[in-house]
Every structure is written in structure tokens, then in C-alpha cells.
C-alpha positions as a Markdown table, in Angstrom:
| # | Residue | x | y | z |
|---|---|---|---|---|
| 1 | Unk | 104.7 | 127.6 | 101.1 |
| 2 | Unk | 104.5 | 126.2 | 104.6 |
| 3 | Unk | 106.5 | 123.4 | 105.8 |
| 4 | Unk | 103.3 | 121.4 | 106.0 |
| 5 | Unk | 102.0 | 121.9 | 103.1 |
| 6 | Unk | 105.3 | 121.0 | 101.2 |
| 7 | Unk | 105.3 | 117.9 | 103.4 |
| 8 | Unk | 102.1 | 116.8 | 102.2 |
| 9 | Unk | 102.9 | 117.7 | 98.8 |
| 10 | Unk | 105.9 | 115.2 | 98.5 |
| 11 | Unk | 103.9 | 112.5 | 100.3 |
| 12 | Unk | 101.4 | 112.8 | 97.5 |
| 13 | Unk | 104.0 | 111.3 | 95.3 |
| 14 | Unk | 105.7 | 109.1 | 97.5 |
| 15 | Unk | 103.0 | 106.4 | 96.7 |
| 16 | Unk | 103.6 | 106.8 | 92.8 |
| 17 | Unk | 107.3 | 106.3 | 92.9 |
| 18 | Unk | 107.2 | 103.2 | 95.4 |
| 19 | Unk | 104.4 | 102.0 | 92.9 |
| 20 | Unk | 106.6 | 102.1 | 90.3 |
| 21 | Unk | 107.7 | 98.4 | 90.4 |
| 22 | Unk | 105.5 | 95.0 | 91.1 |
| 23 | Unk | 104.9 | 94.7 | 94.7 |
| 24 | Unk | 104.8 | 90.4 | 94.1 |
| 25 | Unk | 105.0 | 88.1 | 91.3 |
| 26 | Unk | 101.6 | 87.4 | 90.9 |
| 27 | Unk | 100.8 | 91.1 | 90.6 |
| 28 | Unk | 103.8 | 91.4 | 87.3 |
| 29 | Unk | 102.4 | 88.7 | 85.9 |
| 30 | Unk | 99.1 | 90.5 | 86.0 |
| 31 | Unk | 100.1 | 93.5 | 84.8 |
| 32 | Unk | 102.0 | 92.0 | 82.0 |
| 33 | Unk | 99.0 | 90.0 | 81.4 |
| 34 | Unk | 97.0 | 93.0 | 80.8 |
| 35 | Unk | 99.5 | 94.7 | 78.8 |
| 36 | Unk | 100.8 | 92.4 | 76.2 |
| 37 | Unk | 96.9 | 91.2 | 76.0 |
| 38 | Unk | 95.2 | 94.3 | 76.0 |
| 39 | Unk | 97.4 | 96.9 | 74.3 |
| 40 | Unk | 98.2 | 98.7 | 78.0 |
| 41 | Unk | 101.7 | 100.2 | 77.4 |
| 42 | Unk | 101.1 | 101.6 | 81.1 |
| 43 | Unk | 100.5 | 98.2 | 82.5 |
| 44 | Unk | 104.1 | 97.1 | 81.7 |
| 45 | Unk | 106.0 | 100.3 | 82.0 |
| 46 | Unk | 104.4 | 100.0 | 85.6 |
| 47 | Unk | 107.2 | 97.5 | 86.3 |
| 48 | Unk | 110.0 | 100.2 | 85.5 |
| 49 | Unk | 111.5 | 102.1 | 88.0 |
| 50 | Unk | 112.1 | 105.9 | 87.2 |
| 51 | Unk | 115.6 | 105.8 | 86.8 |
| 52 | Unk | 115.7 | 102.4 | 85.8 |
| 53 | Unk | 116.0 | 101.1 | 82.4 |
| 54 | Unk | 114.6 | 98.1 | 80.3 |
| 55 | Unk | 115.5 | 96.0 | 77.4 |
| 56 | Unk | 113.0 | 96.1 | 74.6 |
| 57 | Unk | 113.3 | 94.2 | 71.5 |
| 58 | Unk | 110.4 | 93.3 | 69.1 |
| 59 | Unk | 112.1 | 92.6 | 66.0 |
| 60 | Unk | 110.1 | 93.1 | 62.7 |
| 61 | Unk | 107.2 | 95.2 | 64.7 |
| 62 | Unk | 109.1 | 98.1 | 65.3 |
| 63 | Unk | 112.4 | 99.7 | 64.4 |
| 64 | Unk | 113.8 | 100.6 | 67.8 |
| 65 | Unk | 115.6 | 98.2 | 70.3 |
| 66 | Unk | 117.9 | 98.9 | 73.5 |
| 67 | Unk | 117.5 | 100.0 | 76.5 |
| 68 | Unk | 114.6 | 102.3 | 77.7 |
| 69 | Unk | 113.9 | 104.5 | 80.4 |
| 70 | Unk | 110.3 | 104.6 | 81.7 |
| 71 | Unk | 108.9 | 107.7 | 79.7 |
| 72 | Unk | 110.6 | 106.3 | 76.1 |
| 73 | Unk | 109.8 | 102.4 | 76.8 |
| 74 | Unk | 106.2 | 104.1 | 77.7 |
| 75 | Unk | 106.1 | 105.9 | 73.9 |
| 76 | Unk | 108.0 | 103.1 | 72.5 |
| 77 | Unk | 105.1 | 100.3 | 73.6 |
| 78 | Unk | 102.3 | 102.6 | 72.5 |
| 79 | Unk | 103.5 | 102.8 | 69.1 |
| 80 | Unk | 104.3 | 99.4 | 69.1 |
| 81 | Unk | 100.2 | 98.7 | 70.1 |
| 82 | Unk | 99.0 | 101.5 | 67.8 |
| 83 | Unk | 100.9 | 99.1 | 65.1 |
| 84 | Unk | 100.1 | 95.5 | 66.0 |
| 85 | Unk | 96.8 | 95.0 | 67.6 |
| 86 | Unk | 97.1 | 92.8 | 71.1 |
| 87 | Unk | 94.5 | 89.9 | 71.3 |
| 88 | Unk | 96.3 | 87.9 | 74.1 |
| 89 | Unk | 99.0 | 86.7 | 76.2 |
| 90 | Unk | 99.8 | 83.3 | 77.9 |
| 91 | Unk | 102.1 | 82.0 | 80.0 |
| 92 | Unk | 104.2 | 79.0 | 79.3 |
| 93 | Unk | 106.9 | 78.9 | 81.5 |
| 94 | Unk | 108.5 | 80.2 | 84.3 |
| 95 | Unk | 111.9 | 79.9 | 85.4 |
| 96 | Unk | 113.2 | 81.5 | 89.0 |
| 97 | Unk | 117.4 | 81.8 | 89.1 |
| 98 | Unk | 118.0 | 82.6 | 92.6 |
| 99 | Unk | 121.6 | 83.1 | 92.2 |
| 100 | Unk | 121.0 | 86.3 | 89.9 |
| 101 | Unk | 117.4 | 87.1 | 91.7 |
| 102 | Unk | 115.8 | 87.3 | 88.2 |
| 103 | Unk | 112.5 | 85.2 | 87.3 |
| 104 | Unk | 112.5 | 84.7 | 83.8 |
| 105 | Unk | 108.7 | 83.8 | 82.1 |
| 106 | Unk | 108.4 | 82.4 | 78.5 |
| 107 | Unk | 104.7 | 83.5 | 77.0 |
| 108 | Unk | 102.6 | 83.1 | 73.6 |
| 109 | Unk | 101.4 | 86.7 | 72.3 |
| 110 | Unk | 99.5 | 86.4 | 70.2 |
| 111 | Unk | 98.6 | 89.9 | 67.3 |
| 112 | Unk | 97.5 | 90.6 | 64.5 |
| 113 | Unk | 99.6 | 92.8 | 62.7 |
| 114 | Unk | 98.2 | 94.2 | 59.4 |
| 115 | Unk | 95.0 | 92.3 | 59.2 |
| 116 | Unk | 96.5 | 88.8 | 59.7 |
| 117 | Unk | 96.6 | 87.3 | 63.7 |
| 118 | Unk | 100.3 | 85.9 | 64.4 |
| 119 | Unk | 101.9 | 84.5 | 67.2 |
| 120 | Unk | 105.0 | 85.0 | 68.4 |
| 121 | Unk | 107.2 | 84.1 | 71.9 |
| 122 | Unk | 107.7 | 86.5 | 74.5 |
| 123 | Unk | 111.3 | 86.1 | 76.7 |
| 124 | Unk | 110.3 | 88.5 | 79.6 |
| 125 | Unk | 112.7 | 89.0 | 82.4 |
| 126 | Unk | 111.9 | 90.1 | 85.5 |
| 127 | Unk | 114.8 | 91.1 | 89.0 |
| 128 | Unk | 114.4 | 91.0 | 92.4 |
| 129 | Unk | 115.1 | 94.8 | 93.6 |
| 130 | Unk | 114.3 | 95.8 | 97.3 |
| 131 | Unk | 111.5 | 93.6 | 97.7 |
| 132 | Unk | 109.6 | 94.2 | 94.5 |
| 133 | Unk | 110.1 | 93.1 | 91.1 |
| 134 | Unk | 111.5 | 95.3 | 88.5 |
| 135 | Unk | 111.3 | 94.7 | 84.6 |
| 136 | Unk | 114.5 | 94.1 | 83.3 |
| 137 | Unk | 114.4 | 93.0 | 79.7 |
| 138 | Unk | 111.2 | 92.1 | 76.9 |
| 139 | Unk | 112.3 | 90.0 | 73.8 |
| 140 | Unk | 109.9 | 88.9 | 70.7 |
| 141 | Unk | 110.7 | 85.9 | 68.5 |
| 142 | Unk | 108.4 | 84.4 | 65.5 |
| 143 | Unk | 107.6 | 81.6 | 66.1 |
């Protein structure tokens, strides 16, 4: 393969690994807004680094918690929306702590699991990395 063609091959996925995080606030809580609303595991993995891992933890919805890489938080939120059909997300608060570079965002999901629409809380923290936001850790409480 030619040098030039090799070049323009890695290029082509230059733009899907620097993509790989939210470029702002406003576009995580976007994506997360289309995610946890709509069922869009992709929309929320979006905020995952490859190489990076996240905290997931939904408690009573599915079985597995810990840390994820992309691919496995990718299968593990699929599952989890194959399970528990999304009917919305809201925000409720937002809480920026400079001193660590995290943003940490309190939300109502709201589900319905089985039949039977439930809300629960959603602790969602977000970390500055390199300009962009990465997703650091997803918790789910009853309410």
C-alpha cells in the first residue's frame, strides 16, 4: 500500500477517536439526554474514551456493576434498555467541582420496567480531560 493511501486511511479514523468524548457540556448533556430517554446505549458510550473506563451501576435492573470499557459498557447498556424501556430523562441539578475538573448532574429517569413506569435518580459524573468531557461514573437509586 502506498504511503498516501495509508495516510488517508488513518486520517479516516482520526475523527472517530477524537469524537469519542463530548466536545462541551451542553453537547454530554445532550447525548445523555438522548440516551437515558431514548434507549441509545451509543449516545452515552459516545462519552467514553477507547481506553478509558466508566462506572456503571443500576442496581436491581441489571446484575453487572464496575467499571467498563467502551465496547462492554456499550453491551452492558443495550441489555440494560432491551430490559427496562426508557421513556425520559431530566435534569435536576448540576454541580461543577473545579478542584477535581468533574461536573456532577443529578437527573429523574424515568422507565418502565416489566409493564409498570418507575422513576428512579440518576448520579452521572462527568471529567474534564483535554478539553472535552469524558464519562466517568453512572449510578441509579429508587427513589
Amino acid at each position: 500500500m502506498r504511503l498516501g493511501a495509508r495516510l488517508a486511511l488513518i486520517l479516516l479514523f482520526v475523527p472517530l477517536m477524537a469524537s469519542a468524548q463530548f466536545k462541551d457540556l451542553d453537547a454530554a448533556m445532550s447525548s445523555l439526554s438522548k440516551g437515558f430517554g431514548g434507549g441509545d446505549a451509543q449516545a452515552i458510550v459516545a462519552g467514553v474514551a477507547e481506553g478509558d473506563q466508566v462506572q456503571l451501576q443500576f442496581p436491581g435492573l441489571v446484575s453487572q456493576s464496575g467499571f467498563f470499557g467502551r465496547d462492554q459498557a456499550s453491551y452492558l447498556l443495550d441489555g440494560l434498555f432491551a430490559k427496562v424501556n426508557a421513556r425520559g430523562f431530566q435534569q435536576l441539578n448540576t454541580r461543577k467541582d473545579s478542584t477535581k475538573g468533574q461536573y456532577e448532574i443529578v437527573a429523574s429517569w424515568t422507565i418502565q420496567p416489566g409493564g409498570h413506569a418507575e422513576v428512579r435518580d440518576l448520579y452521572i459524573t462527568l471529567r474534564s480531560k483535554n478539553d472535552r468531557w469524558i464519562l466517568l461514573s453512572v449510578r441509579s437509586a429508587s427513589k
